[in-house]
C-alpha positions in Angstrom: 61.0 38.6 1.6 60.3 38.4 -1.8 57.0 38.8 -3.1 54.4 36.4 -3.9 53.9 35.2 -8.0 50.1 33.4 -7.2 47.4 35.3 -8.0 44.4 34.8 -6.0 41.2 34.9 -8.0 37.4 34.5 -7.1 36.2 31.9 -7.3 33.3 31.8 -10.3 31.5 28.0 -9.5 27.9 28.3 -9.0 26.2 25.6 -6.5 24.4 22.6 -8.7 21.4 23.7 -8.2 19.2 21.9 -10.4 21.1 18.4 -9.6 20.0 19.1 -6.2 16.4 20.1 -6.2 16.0 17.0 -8.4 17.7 15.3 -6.2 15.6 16.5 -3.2 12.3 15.8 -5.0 13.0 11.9 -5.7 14.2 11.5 -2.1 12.4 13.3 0.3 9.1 14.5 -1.7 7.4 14.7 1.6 9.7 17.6 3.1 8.1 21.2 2.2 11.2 23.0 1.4 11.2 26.8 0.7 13.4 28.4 -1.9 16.5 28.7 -1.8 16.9 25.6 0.6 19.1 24.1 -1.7 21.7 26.9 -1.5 21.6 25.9 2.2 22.5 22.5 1.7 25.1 23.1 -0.7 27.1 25.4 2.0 26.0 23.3 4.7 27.6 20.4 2.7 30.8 22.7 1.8 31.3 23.4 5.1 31.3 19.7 6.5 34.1 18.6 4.0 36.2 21.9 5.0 35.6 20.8 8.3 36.5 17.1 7.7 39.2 18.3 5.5 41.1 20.4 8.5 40.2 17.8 11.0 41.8 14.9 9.1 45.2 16.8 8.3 45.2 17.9 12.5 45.0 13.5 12.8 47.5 13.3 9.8 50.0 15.3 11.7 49.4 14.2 15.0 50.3 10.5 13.8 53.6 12.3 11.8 52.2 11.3 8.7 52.6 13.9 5.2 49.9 11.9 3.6 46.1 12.2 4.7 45.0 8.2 5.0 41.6 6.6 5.0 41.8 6.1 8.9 42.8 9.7 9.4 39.7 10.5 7.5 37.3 8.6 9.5 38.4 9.5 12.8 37.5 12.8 11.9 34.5 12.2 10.5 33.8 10.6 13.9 34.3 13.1 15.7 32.8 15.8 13.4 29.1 13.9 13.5 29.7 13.5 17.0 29.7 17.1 17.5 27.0 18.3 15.0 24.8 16.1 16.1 24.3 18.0 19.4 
């Protein structure tokens, strides 16, 4: 096997913090959210679309398509709320 040419590097993005603290304030000012609360929601955000994002391409392939459609992508999120809800 010949070895690999990418180079892998970390990844340097910080979460939008202030975006979503504002955000937070003009929506829900009656929550009493702690500190970093908004790091939370950012990961807990990230890992819904990885989620959504793995679950769509398992629909894609089951219907032999190469291309991730619009239906794919709400069948999973279907069944992804389905099961986080509890």
């Amino acid at each position: 096997m010949a070895p690999s040419t990418t180079v892998t590097r970390p990844v340097k993005r910080k979460a939008p913090r202030t975006f979503l603290k504002r955000t937070l304030k003009q929506k829900k000012r009656y929550l009493g959210l702690g500190r970093c609360c908004d790091l939370l929601i950012h990961l807990n955000s990230l890992l819904f679309v990885q989620r959504l994002a793995e679950e769509s391409r398992t629909n894609a392939c089951e219907s032999k398509s190469r291309v991730i459609k619009k239906d794919h992508v709400l069948a999973a999120a279907k069944v992804i709320l389905k099961k986080s809800k509890g």
